[in-house]
N, C-alpha and C positions, 0 to 999 in steps of 0.2 A: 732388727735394723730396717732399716729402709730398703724396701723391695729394687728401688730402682740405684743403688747405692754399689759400688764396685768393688767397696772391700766388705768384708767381713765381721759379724762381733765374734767372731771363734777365731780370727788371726791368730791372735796372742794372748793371753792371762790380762794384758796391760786393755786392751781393746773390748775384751767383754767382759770388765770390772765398769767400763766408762759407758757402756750399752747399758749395764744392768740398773745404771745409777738413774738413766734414763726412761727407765721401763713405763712409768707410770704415764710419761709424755707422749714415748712411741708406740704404748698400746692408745690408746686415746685417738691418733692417728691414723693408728691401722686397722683396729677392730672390726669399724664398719667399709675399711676402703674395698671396691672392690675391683675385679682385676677384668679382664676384657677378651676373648678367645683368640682376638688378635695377637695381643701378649702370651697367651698362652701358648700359641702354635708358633712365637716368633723369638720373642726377646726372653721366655722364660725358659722355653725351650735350648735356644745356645748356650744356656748356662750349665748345661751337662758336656760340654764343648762336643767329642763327637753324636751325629745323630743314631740313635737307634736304628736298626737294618729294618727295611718291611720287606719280609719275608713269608710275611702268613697269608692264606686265602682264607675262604669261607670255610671249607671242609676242616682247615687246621682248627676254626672258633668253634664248630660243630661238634668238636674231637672234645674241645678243649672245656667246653661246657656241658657235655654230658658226663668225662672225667671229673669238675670239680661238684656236681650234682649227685650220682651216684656215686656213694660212698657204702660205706657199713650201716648208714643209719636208717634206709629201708627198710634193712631188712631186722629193726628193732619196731621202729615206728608202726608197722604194720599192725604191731601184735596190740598195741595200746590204742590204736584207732577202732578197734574192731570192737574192742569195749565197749563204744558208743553208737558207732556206725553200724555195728553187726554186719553182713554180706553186703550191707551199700560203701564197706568202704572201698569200694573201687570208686563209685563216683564223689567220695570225699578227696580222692586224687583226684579226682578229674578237675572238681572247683578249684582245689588248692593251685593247678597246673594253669588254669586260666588267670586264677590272680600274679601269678608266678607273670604270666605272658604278658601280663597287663605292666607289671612293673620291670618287665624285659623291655617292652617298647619303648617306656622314658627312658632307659639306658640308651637304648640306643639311638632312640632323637639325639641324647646331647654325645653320645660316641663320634654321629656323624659330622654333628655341626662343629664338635670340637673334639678330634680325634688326637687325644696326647695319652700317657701313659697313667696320669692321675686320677680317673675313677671318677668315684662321689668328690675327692679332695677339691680335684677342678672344678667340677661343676658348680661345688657351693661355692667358691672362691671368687667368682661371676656373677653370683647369683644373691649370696648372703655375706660375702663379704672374708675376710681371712681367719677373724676370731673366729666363726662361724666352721670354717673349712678346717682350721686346725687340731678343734675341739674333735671333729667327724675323723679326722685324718692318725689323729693319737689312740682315738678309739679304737679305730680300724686295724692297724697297726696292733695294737696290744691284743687285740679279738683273734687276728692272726695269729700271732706267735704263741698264745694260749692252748688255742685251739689246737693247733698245729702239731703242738706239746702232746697234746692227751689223746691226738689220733695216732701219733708215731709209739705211743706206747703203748695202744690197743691195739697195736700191731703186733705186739710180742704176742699176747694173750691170743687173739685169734688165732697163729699159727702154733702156740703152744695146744691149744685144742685141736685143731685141727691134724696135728700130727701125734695128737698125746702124750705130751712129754710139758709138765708144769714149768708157765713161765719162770719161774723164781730161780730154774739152774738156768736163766739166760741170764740174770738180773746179778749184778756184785752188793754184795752190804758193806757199808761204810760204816760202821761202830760209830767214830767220831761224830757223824754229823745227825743233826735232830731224826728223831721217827720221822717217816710219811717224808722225807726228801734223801736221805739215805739209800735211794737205791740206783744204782748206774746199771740202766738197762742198754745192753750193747748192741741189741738187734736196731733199736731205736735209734741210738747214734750211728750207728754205721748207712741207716738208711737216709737221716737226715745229711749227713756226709755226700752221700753216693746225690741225691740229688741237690743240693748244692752245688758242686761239683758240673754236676749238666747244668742247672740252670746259667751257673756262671759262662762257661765252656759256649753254649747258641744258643739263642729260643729257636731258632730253626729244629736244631736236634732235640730241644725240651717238647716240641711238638709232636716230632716221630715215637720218641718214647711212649707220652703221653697216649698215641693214637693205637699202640702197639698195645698197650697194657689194656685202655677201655675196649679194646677189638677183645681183649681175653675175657676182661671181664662179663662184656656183654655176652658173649658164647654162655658163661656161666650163668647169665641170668637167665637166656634163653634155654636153658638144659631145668635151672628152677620153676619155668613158666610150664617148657612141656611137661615134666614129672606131675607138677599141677595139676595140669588135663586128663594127663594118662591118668592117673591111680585115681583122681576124685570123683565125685559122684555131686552128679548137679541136684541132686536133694539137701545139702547142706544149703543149698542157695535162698532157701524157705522154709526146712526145717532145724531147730537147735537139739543137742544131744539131748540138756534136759526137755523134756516135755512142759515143766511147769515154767520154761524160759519164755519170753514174747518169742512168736515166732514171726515168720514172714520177710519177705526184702528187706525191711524198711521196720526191724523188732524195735527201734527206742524212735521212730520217725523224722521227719526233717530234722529237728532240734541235734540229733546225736548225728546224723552225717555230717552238719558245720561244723560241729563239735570236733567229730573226726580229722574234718579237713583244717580245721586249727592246728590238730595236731600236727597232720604229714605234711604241712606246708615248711617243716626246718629241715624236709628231704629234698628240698629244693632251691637253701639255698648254696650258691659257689656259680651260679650264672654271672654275677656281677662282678668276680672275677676276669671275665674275659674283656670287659669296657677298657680295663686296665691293660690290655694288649694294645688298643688302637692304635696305637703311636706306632705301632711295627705291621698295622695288613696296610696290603698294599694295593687295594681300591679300597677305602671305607663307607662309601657311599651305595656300594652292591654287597660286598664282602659282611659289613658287620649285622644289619638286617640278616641278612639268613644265616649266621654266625649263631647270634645270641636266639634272634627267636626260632631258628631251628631247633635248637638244643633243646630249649623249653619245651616244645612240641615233643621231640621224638622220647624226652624221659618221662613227657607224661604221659606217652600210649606205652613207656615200658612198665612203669610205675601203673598205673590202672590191670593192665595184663599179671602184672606179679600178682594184686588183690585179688583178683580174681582167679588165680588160680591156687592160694592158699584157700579163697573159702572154697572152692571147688574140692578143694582134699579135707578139711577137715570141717564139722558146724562151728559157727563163731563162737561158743560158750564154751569150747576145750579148746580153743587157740592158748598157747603160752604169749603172755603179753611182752615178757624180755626177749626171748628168739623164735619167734613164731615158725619161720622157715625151717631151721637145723631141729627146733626139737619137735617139728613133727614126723620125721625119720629116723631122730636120734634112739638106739634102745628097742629098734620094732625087731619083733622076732619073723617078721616072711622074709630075707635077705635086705631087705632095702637100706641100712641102718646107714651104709656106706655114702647115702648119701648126703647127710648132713656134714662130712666131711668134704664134700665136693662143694655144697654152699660157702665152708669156712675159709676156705681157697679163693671161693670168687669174691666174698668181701675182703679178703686179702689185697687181694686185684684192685677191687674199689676204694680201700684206703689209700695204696699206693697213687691212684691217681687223685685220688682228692686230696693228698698232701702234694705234689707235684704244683698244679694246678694254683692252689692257696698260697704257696711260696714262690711262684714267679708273680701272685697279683701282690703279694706283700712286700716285694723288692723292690717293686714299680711303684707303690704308693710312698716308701719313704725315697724313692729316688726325688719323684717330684715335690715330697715337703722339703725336702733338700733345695731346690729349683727356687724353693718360695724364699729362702734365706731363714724359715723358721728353727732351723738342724743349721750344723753346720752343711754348709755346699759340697766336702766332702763327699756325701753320700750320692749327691747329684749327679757325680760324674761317670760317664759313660766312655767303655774301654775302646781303645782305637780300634783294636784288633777283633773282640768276641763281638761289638756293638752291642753289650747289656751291661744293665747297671749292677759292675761287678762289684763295687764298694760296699752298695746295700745291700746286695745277695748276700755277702760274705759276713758282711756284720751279722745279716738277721740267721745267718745262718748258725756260728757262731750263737749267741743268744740262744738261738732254740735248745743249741745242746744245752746251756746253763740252766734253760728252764726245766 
């Protein structure tokens, strides 16, 4: 329907039979219209009728961006960049981290100039137009709750290792329903529940949480980094176990560090996540800057430090490429085995936050497709009482479990 239009085609059954009939006419109209940050910050905005609370600072987006950045997936990525990269994959983070900062900045050019809760949505919506924004916007949306999906259930599996005890007695089998969907993992629901729940409830208190859990996490990375140092031996930094391996910094040369940093650059992303807050800090013009490009900064000197300190403990040619971390203590007979269960804890930690994290920028993005009229407005609206968008929280939340 028409953006600037006051009722709805979701009214009634009767209203978007007569929209649909239409469709061919008012995409043709809409596709390339585009929309103006004036509108965006004004008359698209009220259509969620209360305003979202700004409650966040800078420290909250710093929290909030290192949370949807470290996750579990460092400490796989690792193993599979080192493949290429051998001991230089610390500076295949370090490139991936700059281009990472590089595409932090346009976030935040258009965060600043147009600080609402829609993310990439808005921007392309200004820029390329709505068909354009919708497409990016459905995508996003469905990448979320995907994702989201297969982190909250690799959350079983982590702690079921981690405490050794196999996921499958957390998990119920459904006989009835196909293989490979058949399984109701309850640690997963209850997690996706519990934050829902806060998400809905403040972003203020979704940020305490958040800042609470990557405070633990990080302890645990930093306990990963020192083990690192302590126990390794900087001859791994230029020699490989085999002898007949290339040896040196730099065993497969320039060509295998890009290589690498192709890899670990998907350990960075959930920064653009936090764009999707602007509409709640409350200076954005100082706040979101050292928000977003802080995060990117501080996870790539943690991210280079973890590289560096897995090649410090083992040569790159016996690195495990699947868990590089956990199984290089996993099984060792001098006492230390214990500590690959102390790893399995701390990516516990970093799921938790990177789920967190992904589902408050996922509420926000179908809030404001909502906003646009392309959903029903429904999902737009924002509660008087929490100031968040408790509709699409709940819907997406909801969802996840079906997923």
């Amino acid at each position: 329907m028409d953006s600037s239009s006051s009722s709805s085609s979701f009214s009634s059954l009767r209203a978007y039979l007569s929209a649909l009939s239409h469709t061919p006419t008012r995409l043709a109209l809409r596709a390339l219209s585009v929309s103006t940050s004036y509108d965006e910050m004004s008359q698209v905005r009220a259509r969620s009728g209360t305003s979202m609370r700004k409650t966040l600072r800078w420290f909250d987006l710093v929290s909030l961006g290192i949370g949807g950045m470290v996750g579990a997936g460092v400490f796989v990525t690792t193993g599979h960049a080192t493949l290429y990269a051998g001991p230089a994959v610390l500076l295949s983070y370090a490139i991936a981290g700059f281009c990472a900062l590089l595409s932090a900045f346009c976030y935040t050019e258009f965060a600043v100039d147009m600080p609402v809760a829609g993310g990439a949505f808005s921007y392309l919506r200004v820029t390329f137009g709505e068909f354009a924004a919708f497409l990016t916007g459905a995508n996003l949306v469905a990448d979320y709750v995907l994702s989201n999906a297969a982190v909250a259930r690799g959350l079983t599996a982590y702690l079921g290792t981690t405490i050794g005890i196999s996921s499958a007695k957390w998990r119920l089998t459904v006989p009835s329903l196909p293989k490979g969907f058949n399984e109701i993992d309850f640690v997963a629901v209850a997690v996706v529940l519990l934050i829902t729940l806060v998400i809905c409830y403040s972003t203020r208190e979704s940020s305490v949480v958040n800042m609470i859990l990557t405070a633990l996490h990080i302890l645990f990375i930093a306990f990963v980094i020192m083990m690192g140092f302590w126990r390794g031996n900087w001859k791994n930094f230029t020699e490989p176990a085999n002898p007949h391996n290339p040896s040196g910094f730099f065993p497969h040369g320039a060509a295998g560090v890009f290589k690498g940093a192709a890899l670990v650059y998907l350990s960075y992303i959930g920064y653009d996540a936090v764009s999707t807050m602007a509409e709640e800090v409350r200076d954005p013009v100082k706040d979101i800057p050292v928000g977003v490009s802080g995060s990117v900064v501080v996870v790539t000197v943690l991210y280079c430090l973890m590289a560096a300190s897995m090649t410090k403990l083992l040569p790159y040619d016996v690195i495990n490429a699947e868990a590089p971390f956990s199984a290089a203590f996993s099984g060792r007979s001098d006492g230390w085995g214990w500590v690959s269960r102390v790893i399995g804890v701390g990516a516990s930690f970093g799921i938790l936050t990177s789920l967190l994290v992904a589902m408050l920028g996922q509420a926000r993005y179908m809030c404001v497709i909502g906003r646009s009229n392309v959903v029903p407005s429904w999902f737009a609206r924002v509660h008087p009482k929490t100031s968040t968008p408790v509709n699409a929280s709940a819907f997406l939340g909801w969802y996840l479990l079906l997923t």
